[in-house]
FIPA-28161 format. One line per 2 residues: for each residue x, y, z of N, C-alpha, C. Coordinates in nm, 3 decimals. Example, Ala and Ser with C-alpha at 12.3 -4.5 7.8 and 13.67 -1.06 7.14 Angstrom:
BEGIN
1.319 -0.569 0.780 1.230 -0.450 0.780 1.320 -0.330 0.780  1.285 -0.225 0.708 1.367 -0.106 0.714 1.290 0.003 0.787
end
This chain:
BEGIN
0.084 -0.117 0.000 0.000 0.000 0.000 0.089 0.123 0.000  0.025 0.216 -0.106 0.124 0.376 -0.118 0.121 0.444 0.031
0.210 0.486 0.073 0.179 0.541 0.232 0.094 0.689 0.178  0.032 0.708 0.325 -0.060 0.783 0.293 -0.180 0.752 0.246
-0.231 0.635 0.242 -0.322 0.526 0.162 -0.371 0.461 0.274  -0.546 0.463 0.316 -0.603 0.389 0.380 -0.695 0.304 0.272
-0.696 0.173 0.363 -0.792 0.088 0.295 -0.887 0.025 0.366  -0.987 -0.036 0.344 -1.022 -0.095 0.420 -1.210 -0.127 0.367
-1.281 -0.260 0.428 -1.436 -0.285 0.388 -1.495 -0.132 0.459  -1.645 -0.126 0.410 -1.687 -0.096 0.463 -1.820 -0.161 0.421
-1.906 -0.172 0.576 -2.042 -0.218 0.571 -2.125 -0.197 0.575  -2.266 -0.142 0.526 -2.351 -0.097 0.517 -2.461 -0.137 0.452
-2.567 -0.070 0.523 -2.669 -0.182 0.490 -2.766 -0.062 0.382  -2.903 -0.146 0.324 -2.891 -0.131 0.183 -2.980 0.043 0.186
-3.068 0.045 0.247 -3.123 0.213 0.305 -3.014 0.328 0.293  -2.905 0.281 0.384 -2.801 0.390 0.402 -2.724 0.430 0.274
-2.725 0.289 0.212 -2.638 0.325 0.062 -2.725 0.415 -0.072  -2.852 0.376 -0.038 -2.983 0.480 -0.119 -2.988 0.592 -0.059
-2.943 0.582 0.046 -2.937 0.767 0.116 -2.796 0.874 0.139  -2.742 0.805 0.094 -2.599 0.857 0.111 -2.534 0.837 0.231
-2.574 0.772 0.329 -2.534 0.779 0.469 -2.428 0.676 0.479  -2.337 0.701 0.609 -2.278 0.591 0.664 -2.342 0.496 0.751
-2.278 0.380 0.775 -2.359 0.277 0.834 -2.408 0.350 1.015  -2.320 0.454 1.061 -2.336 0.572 1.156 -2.422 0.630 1.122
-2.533 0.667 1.026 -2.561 0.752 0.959 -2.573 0.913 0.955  -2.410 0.934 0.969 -2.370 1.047 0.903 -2.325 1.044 0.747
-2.373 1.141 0.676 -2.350 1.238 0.536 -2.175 1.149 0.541  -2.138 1.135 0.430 -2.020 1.145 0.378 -1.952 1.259 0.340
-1.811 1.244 0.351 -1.726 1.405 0.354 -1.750 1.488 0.277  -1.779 1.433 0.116 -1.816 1.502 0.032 -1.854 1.431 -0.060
-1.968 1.478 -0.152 -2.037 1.485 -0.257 -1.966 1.368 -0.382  -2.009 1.247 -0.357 -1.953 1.178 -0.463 -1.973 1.190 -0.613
-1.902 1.224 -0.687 -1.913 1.262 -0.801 -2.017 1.165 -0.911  -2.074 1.043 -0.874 -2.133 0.971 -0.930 -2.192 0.875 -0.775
-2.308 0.912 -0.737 -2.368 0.876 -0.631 -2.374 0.686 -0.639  -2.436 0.664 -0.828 -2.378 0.483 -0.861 -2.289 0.449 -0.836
-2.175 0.500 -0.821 -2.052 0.415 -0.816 -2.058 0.382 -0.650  -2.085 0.479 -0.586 -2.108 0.449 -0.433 -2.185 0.316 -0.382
-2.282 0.296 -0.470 -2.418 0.206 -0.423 -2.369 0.091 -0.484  -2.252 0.034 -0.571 -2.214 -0.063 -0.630 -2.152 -0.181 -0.498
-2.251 -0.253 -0.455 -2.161 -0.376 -0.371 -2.056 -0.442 -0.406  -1.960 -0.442 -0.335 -1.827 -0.532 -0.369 -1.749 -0.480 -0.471
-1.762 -0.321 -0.466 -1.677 -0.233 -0.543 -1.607 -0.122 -0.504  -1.486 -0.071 -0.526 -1.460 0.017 -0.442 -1.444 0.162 -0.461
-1.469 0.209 -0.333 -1.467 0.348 -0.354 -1.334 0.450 -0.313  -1.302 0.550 -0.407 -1.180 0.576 -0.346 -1.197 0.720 -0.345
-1.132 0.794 -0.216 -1.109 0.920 -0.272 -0.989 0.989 -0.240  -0.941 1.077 -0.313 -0.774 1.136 -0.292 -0.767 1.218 -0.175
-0.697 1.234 -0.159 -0.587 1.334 -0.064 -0.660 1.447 -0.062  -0.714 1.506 -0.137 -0.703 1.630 -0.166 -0.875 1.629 -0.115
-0.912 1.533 -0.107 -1.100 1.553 -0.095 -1.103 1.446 0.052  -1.046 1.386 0.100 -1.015 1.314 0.210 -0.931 1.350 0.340
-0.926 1.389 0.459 -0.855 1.388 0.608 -0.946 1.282 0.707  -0.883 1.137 0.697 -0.901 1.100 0.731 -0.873 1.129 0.968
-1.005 1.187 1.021 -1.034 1.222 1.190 -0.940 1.283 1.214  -0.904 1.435 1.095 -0.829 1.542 1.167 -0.650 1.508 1.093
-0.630 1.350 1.077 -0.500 1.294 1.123 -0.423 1.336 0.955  -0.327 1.272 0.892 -0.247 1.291 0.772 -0.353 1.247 0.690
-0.340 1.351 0.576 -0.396 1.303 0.462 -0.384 1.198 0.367  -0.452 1.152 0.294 -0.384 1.031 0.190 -0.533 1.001 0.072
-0.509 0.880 0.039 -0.614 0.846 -0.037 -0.690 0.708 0.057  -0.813 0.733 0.042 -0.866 0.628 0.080 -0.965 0.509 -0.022
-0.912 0.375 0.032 -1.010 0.315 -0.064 -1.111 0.221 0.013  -1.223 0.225 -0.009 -1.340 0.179 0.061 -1.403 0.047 -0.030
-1.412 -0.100 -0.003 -1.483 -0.185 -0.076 -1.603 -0.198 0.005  -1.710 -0.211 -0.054 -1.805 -0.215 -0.003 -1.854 -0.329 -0.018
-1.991 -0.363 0.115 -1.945 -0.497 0.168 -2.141 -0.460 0.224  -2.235 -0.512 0.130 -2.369 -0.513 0.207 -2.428 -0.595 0.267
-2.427 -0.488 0.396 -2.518 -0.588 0.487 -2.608 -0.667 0.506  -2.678 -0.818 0.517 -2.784 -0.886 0.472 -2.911 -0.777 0.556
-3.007 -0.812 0.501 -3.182 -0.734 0.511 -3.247 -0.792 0.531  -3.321 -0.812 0.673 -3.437 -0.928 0.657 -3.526 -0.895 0.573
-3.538 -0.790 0.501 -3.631 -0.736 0.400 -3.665 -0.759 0.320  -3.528 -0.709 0.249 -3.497 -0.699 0.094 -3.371 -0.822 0.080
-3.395 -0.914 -0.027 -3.266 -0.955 -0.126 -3.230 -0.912 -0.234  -3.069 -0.875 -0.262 -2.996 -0.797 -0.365 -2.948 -0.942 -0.434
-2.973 -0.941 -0.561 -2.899 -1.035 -0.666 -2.888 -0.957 -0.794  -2.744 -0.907 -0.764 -2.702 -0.849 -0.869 -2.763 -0.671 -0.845
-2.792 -0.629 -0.958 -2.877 -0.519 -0.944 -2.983 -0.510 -0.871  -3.083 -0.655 -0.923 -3.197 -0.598 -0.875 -3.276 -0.676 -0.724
-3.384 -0.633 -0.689 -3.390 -0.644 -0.537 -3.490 -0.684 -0.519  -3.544 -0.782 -0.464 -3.679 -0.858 -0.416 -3.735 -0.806 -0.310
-3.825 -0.815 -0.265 -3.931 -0.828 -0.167 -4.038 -0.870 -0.177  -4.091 -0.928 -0.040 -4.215 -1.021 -0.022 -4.344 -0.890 -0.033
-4.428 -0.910 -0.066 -4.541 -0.877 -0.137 -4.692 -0.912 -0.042  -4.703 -0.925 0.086 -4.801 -0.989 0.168 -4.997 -0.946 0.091
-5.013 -1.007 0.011 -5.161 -0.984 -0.015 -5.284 -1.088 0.062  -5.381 -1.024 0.068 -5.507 -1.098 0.131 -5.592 -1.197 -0.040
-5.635 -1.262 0.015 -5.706 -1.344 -0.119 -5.756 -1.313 -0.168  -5.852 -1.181 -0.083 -5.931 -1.122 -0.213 -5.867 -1.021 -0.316
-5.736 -0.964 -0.276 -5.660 -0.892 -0.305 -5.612 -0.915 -0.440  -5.579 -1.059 -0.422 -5.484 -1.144 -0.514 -5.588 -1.193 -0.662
-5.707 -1.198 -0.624 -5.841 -1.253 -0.694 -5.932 -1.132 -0.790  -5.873 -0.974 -0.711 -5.994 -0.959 -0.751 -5.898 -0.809 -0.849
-5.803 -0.791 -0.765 -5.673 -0.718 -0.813 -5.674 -0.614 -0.708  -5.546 -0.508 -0.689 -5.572 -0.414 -0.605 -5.488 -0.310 -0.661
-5.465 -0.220 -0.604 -5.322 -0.119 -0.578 -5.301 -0.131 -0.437  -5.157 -0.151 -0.422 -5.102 -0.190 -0.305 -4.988 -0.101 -0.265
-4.952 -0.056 -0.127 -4.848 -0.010 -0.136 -4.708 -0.110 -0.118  -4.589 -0.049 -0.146 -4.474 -0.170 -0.117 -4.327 -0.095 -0.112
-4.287 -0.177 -0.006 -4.173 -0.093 0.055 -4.033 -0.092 -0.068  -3.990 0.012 -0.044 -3.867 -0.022 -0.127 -3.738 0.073 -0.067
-3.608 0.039 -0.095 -3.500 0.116 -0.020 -3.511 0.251 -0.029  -3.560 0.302 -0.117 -3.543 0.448 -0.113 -3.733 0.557 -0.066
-3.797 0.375 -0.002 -3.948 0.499 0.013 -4.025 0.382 -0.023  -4.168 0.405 0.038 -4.233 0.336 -0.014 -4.283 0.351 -0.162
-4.357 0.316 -0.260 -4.438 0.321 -0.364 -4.536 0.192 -0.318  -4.664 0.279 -0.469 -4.761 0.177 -0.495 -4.753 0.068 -0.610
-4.794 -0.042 -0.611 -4.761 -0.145 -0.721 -4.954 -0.186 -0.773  -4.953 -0.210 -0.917 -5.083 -0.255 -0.960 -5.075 -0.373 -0.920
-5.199 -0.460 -0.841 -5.185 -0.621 -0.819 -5.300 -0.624 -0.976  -5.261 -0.734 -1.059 -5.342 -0.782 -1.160 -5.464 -0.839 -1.080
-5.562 -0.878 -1.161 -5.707 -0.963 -1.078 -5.612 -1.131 -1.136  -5.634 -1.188 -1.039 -5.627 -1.320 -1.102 -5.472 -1.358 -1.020
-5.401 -1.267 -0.935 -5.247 -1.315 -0.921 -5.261 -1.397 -0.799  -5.171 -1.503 -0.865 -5.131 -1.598 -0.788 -4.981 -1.597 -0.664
-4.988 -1.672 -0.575 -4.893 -1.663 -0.483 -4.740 -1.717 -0.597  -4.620 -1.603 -0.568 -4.507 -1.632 -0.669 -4.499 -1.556 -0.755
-4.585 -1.477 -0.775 -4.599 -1.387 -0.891 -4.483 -1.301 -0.867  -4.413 -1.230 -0.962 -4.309 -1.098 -0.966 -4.392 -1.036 -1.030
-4.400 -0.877 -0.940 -4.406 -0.810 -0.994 -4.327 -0.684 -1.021  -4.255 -0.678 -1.162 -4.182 -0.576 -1.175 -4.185 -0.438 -1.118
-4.086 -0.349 -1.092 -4.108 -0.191 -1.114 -3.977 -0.158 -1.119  -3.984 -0.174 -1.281 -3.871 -0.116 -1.309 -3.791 0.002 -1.241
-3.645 -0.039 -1.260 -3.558 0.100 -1.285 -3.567 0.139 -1.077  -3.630 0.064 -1.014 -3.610 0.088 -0.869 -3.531 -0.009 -0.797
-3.429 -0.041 -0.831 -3.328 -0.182 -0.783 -3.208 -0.041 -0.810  -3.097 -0.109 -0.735 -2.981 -0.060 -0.714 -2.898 -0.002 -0.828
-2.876 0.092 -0.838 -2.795 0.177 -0.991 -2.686 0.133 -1.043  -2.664 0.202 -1.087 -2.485 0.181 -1.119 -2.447 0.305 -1.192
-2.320 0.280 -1.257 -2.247 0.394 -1.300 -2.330 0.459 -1.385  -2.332 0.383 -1.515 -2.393 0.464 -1.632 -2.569 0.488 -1.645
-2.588 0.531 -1.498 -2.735 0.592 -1.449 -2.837 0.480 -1.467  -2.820 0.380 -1.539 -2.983 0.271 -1.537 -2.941 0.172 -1.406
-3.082 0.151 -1.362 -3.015 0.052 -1.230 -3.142 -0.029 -1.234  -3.109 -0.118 -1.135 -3.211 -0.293 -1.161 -3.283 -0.266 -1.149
-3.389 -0.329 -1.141 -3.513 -0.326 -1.124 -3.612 -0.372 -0.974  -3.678 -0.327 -0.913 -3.744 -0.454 -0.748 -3.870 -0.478 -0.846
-3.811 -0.650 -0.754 -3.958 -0.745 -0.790 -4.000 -0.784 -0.639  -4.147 -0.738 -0.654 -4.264 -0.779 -0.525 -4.297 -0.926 -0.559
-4.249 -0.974 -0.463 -4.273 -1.150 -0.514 -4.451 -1.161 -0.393  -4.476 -1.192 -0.512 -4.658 -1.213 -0.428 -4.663 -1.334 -0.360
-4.656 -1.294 -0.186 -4.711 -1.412 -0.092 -4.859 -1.424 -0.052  -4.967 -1.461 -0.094 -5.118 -1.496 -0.043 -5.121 -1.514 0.153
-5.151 -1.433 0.185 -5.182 -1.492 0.349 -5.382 -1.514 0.373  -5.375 -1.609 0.416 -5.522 -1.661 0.496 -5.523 -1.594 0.623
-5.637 -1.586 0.655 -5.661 -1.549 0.779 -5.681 -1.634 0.887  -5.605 -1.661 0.951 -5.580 -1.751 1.087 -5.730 -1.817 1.128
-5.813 -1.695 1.200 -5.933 -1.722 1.190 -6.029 -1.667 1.139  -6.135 -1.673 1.092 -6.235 -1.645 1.031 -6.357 -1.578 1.104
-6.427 -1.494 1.085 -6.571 -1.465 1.185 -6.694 -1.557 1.082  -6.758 -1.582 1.109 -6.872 -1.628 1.086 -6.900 -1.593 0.980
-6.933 -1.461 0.913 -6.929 -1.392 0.789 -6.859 -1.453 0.668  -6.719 -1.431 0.750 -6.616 -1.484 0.631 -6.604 -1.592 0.592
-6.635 -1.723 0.652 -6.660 -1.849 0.690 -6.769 -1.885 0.571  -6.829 -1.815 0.633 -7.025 -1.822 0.543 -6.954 -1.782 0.421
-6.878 -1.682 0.375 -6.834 -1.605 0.211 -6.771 -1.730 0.136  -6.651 -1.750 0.211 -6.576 -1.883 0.179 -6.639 -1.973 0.114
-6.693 -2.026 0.215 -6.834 -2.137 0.226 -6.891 -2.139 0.082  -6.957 -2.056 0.051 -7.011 -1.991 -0.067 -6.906 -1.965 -0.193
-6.830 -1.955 -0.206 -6.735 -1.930 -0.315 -6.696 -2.092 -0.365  -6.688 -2.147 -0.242 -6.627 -2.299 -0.259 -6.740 -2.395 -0.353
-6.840 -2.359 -0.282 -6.947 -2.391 -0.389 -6.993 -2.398 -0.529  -6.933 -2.226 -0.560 -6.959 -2.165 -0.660 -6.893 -2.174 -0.794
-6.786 -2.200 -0.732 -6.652 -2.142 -0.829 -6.626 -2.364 -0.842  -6.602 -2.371 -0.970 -6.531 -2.486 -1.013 -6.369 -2.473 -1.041
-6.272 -2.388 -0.975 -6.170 -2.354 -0.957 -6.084 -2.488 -0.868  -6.013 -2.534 -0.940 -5.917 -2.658 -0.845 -5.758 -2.635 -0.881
-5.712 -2.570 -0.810 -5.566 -2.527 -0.801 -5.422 -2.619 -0.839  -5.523 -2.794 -0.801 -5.439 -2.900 -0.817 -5.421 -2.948 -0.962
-5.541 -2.924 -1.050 -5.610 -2.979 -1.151 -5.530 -2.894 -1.266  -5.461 -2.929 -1.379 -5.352 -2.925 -1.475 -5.438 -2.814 -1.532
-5.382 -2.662 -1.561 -5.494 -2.560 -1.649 -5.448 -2.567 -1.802
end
């Protein structure tokens, strides 16, 4: 290593890197000239002497690989970024607008009528960037939840649909 040259991981988890923050979340020293190159996992970041004092002490260049933290949230593969999608059945059946979390904020996603548990649903261009400004894409992977228990009502609706509907999930479409 050139003296005057720090190196070293740094870790951070995936919010802080959409916000500019350190895993401390304080602002960085200064203004990265390409905010993508920052948000690139397992790439590094460097900056000179001249834009770097590393806590007061001698100046130098520093180089930073970055190193993201796992999310019980979100999974990163590659660019783009998953998350679970929690819809109710009628949700999934009949279609909705939903809201859905994503690193930089929530947004809303269209649920189609008819979606099944597994479904991706795209939104583009909101997954992790990169240099030359286009970045991945998040997919809402659609999980169906039941309701534990039922009131009487819902029971009776059920009841009635099961009847109605010649729908068999097992049965080859």
């Amino acid at each position: 290593m050139i003296p005057g040259t720090f190196q070293g991981p740094l870790y951070a988890d995936l919010h802080s890197l959409f916000q500019g923050l350190s895993p401390e979340g304080r602002r960085f020293p200064r203004e990265l000239p390409e905010r993508e190159t920052w948000l690139r996992a397992f790439d590094a970041v460097q900056m000179n002497e001249d834009e770097f004092d590393l806590l007061g002490g001698a100046s130098g260049d520093l180089h930073l690989l970055v190193r993201l933290l796992p999310n019980r949230r979100f999974r990163v593969d590659g660019r783009n970024i998953s998350v679970d999608l929690t819809l109710a059945p009628w949700e999934a059946a009949l279609g909705a607008t939903i809201a859905v979390e994503t690193p930089d904020g929530d947004t809303k996603v269209k649920v189609p009528a008819g979606t099944s548990s597994g479904k991706k649903l795209r939104l583009r261009g909101r997954g992790m960037p990169n240099a030359n400004g286009s970045a991945g894409d998040l997919y809402a992977v659609v999980k169906i939840a039941v309701p534990k228990e039922l009131t009487d009502q819902e029971q009776a609706l059920f009841a009635e649909l099961s009847t109605a509907s010649d729908f068999n999930p097992r049965r080859a479409r």
